[in-house]
N, C-alpha and C positions, 0 to 999 in steps of 0.2 A: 590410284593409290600412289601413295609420295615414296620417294627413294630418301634413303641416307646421300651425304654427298660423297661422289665419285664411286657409290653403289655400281654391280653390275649389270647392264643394260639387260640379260637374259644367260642364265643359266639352265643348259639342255641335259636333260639324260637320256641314253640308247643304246642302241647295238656299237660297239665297237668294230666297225667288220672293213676289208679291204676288199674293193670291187676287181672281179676281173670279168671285165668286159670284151663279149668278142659277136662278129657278126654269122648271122644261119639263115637257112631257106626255112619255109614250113614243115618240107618233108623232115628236116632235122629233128623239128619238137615232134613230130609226130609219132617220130622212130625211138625217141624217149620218153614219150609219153609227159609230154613236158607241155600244162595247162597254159595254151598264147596268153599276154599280158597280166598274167599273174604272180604271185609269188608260193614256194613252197621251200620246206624244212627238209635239209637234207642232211643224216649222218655222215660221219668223216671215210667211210668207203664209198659209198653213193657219192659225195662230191668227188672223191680223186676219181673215180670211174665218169662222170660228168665231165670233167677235166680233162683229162687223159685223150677226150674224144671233139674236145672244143677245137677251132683253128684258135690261129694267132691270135695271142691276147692282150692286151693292156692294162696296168695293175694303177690302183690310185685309192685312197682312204674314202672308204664310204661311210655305211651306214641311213637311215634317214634324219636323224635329230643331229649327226656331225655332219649330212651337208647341208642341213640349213643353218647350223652358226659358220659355219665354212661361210656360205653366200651371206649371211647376216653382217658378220664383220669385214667382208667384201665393201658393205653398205655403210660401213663406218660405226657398225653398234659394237659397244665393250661388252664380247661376251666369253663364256666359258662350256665347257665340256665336260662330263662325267662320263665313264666307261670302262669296259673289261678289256685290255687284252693279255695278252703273256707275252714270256719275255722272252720271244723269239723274233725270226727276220721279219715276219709282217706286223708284227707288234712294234718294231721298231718302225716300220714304212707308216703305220698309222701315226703312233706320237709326233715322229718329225713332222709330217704333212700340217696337222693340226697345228703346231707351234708355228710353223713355218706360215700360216694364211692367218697368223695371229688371233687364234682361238686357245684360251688358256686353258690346258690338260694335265691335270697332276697328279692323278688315276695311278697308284702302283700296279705296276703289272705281277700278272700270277708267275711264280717261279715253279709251280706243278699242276696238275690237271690239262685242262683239255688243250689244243693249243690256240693261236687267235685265230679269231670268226673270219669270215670269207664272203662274198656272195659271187656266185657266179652270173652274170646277164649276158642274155643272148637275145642280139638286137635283130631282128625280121627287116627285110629291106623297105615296111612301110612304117621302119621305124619306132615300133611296138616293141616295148620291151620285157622280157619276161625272165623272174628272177629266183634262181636258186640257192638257199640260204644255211649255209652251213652254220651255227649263232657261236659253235664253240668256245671260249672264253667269256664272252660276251654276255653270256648268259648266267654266268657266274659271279658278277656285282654281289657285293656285298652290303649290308648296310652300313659297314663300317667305314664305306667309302664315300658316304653322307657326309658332307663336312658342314656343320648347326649353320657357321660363322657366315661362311659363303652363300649358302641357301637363302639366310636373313635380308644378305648382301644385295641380294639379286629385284628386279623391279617384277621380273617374270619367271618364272619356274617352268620348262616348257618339257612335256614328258611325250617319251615314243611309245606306240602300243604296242610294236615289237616286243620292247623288252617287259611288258607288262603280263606277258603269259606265263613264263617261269616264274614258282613260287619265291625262289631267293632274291633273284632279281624287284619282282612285286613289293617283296615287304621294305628293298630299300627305296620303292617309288612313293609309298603308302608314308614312310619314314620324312622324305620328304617334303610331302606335300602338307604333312601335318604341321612341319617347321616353316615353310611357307605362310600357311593360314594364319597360324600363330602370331606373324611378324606383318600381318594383312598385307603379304603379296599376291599378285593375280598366278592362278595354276592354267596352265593354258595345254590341250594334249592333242597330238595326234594321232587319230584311229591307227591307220596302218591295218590294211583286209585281216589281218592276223586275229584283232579281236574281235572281229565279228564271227570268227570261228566256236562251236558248242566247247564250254571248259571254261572260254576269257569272255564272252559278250556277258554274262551274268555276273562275273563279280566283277565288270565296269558299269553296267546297269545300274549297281548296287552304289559301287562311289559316285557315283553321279546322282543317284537319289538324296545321298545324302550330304549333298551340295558338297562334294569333295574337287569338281572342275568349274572354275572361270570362263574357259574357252575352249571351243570344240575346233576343230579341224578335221573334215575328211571329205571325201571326194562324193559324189552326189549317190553311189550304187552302194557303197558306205555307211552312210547317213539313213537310206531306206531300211539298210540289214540291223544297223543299231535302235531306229526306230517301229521298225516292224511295219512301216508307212508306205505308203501304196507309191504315192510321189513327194516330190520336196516340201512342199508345203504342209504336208500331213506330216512330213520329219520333224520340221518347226515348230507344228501346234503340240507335238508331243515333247518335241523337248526343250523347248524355253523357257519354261517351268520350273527347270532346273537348273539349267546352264545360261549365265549372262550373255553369253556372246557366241553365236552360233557361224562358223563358216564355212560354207562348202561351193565345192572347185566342180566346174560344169566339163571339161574338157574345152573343147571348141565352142562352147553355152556360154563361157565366160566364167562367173563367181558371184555370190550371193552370200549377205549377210546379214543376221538378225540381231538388234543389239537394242535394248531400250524399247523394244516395242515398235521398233523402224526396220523394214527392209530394205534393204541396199545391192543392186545389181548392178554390173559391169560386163562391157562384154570382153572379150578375148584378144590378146593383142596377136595379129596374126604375123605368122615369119615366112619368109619364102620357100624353106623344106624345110617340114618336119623330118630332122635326122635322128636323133633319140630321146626317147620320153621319160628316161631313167633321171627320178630326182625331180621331176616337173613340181608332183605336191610339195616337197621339201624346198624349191629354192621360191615356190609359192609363200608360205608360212614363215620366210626367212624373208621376202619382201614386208607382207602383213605386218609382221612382229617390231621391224626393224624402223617401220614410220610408225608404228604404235607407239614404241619409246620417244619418239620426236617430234608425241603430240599430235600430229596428223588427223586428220578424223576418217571413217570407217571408207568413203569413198578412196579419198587415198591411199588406204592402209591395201586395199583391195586393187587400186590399179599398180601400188609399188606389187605388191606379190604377180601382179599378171606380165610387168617388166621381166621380172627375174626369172622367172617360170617359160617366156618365151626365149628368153636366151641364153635357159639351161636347154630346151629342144631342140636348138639352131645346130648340137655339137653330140658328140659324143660326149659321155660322159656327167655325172653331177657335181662338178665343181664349175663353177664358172670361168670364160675366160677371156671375155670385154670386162670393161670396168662399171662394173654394177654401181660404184658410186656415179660415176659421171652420167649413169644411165637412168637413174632414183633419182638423181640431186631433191636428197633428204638435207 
């Protein structure tokens, strides 16, 4: 699909949330009953009691669709940001972050309600990370926060599944994608374990029936849970059907992709430690997306995402911190 000129290379919407990361043993998840390598929803006592009991931590702007324009415009793509937070100290630590790696964010913040989102990660010393998600503000998008102009603007509309489970937040997903379509841009989405959860897997079943996503993104145990498919290929035959462009992220397997009637695999770029795996999908999808826009074809759109993806695991944390351009050279 053709862009207007100086259109945005990819417009994200998601969780608005600021990461605090800090490292544990097993016994730690275990004494909190904390699922290893997963993610769960936690209320604003349940995290400061979460908190409260973490060691030292370190604070930085997450989310999953803000750190893959984070990493995307690392890669030299012009993009933008859509999000909740309020107008408090970590809502101010998210905007600047985002301004500051030059992803454009214009998102009024809430001056009442909950306050901004949070996630807590607790990294395991084989580097597995496991994540507890406060969504507060975050989850409070509005659709009023859809701006027609920019949405048009954009070559990619790329949506988080996170924010797809609350009904407020949903309707200004649904909002946009419509303006998208409208304007024949590609809608491109990432699962995120959240919708595969009973409530969100059926009415994403349901948009994607009715050709409402371009492009899939999720990790292979993902893809199984949304296709109800035994292995990946059975993911495939079920859903290409409906979706142009299918890809999913193997771990250590590498990355696979179905586009045209072509499958496309790659293996895994390996790094010397695995230090933490928070943001692996996200600066995956932020590689993909980012040689997508530059023309690229599916091979390389799949080994830029295995670039970025190995050198968000090298470090703590999901923002990157070599230079992913010089790393891409898109």
């Amino acid at each position: 699909m053709t862009s207007p000129p100086h259109a945005t290379d990819i417009l994200a919407m998601g969780d608005a949330l600021v990461d605090v990361i800090a490292t544990c043993d097993d016994d730690f998840l275990t004494r909190f009953d904390l699922p290893k390598g997963a993610m769960q929803l936690l209320d604003e006592p349940q995290a400061l009691a979460l908190y409260s009991a973490m060691g030292t931590a370190r604070e930085t702007s997450g989310g999953s669709a803000a750190n893959s324009m984070a990493g995307a415009a690392a890669m030299g793509a012009n993009v933008a940001f859509v999000g909740q937070v309020a107008a408090d100290q970590l809502g101010t630590i998210f905007t600047h972050d985002m301004r500051a790696l030059g992803v454009r964010f214009e998102t009024a913040p809430l001056t009442e309600g909950p306050s901004t989102g949070r996630c807590l990660i607790l990294v395991t010393p084989d580097g597995e990370r496991t994540m507890n998600t406060c969504p507060g503000a975050a989850h409070c998008l509005p659709t009023a926060a859809v701006d027609e102009a920019a949405v048009r603007a954009a070559s990619i509309l790329y949506l988080e599944g996170y924010l797809f489970g609350p009904e407020r937040s949903r309707a200004a997903m649904l909002k946009a994608i419509d303006i998208a379509h409208a304007a024949e841009r590609t809608v491109a989405f990432t699962l995120s374990e959240s919708v595969c959860l009973p409530g969100r897997k059926e009415p994403l079943q349901q948009l994607i029936a009715a050709g409402g996503i371009d492009l899939i993104f999720a990790n292979e145990s993902e893809a199984l849970q949304l296709a109800g498919a035994a292995d990946l290929d059975g993911a495939i035959a079920r859903l290409s059907s409906q979706v142009g462009t299918l890809v999913f992220t193997r771990g250590p397997a590498g990355a696979v992709a179905y586009e045209n009637g072509t499958k496309t695999e790659v293996p895994a770029i390996s790094v010397p430690q695995v230090v933490d795996t928070t943001g692996a999908g996200d600066l995956f999808a932020a590689g993909f997306l980012a040689a997508r826009c530059r023309g690229h074809g599916v091979e390389r759109q799949l080994k830029t995402g295995g670039i970025a993806a190995a050198e968000i695991i090298s470090h703590f944390g999901a923002r990157p911190v070599a230079d992913l351009a010089e790393l891409a050279k898109l």
